[in-house]
C-alpha positions as CSV (number, residue, x, y, z in Angstrom):
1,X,-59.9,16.0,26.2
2,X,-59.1,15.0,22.6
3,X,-61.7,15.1,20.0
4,X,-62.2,11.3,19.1
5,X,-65.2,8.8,17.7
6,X,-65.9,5.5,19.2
7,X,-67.3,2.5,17.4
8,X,-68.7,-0.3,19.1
9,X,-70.9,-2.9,17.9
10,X,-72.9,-4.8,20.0
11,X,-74.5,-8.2,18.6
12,X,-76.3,-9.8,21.9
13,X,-78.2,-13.4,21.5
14,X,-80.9,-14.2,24.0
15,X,-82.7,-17.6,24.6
16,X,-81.8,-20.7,25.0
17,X,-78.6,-22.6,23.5
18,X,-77.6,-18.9,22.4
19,X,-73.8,-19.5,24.2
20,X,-73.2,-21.9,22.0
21,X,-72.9,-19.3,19.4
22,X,-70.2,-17.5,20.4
23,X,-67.8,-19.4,18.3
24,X,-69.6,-18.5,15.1
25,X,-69.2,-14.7,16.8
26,X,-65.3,-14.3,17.6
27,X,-62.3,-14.5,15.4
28,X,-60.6,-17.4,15.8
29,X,-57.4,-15.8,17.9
30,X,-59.5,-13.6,19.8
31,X,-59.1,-13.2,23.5
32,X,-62.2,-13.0,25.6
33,X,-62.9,-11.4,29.0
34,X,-66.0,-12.6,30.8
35,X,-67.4,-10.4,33.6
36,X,-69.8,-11.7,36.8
37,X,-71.0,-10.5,39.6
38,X,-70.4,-12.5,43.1
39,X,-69.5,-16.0,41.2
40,X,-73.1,-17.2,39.7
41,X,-71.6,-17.8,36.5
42,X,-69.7,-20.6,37.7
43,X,-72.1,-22.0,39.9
44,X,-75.4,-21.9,37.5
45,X,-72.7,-23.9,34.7
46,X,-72.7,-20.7,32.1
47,X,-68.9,-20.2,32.6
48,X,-68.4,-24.0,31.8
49,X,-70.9,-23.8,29.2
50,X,-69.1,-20.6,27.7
51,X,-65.6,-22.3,27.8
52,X,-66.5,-25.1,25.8
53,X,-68.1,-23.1,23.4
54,X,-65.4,-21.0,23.2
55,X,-62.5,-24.2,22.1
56,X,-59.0,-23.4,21.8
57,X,-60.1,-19.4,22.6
58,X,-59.7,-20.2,26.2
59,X,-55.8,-19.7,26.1
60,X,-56.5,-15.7,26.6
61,X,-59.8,-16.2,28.9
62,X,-60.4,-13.7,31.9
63,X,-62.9,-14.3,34.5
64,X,-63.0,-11.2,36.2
65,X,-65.9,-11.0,39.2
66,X,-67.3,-8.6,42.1
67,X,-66.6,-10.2,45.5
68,X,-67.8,-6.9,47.4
């Protein structure tokens, strides 16, 4: 293996209306991959929640999930 370094910050917002925040968070052309386990997200609203939050980001959006 090649010799490398990896950066990777993490900011992570807990509490409530926190999703909301994710605009203020992105660059405005940025793409965005959500990941969810067994399709909660879309049940409990947090994916719908996250979209609108998200505006005219949603062009690039992923919803990748665990079915198994």
């Amino acid at each position: 293996m090649e010799n490398f370094t990896y950066h990777n910050p993490t900011r992570i917002h807990f509490g409530r209306g926190q999703i909301a925040k994710i605009d203020q968070e992105l660059p405005a052309h940025a793409r965005v991959l959500l990941l969810a386990g067994g399709g909660s997200i879309k049940q409990n609203g947090v994916y719908a929640q996250a979209r609108q939050a998200l505006g005219g980001r949603t062009a690039g959006l992923g919803l990748a999930h665990d079915r198994a």
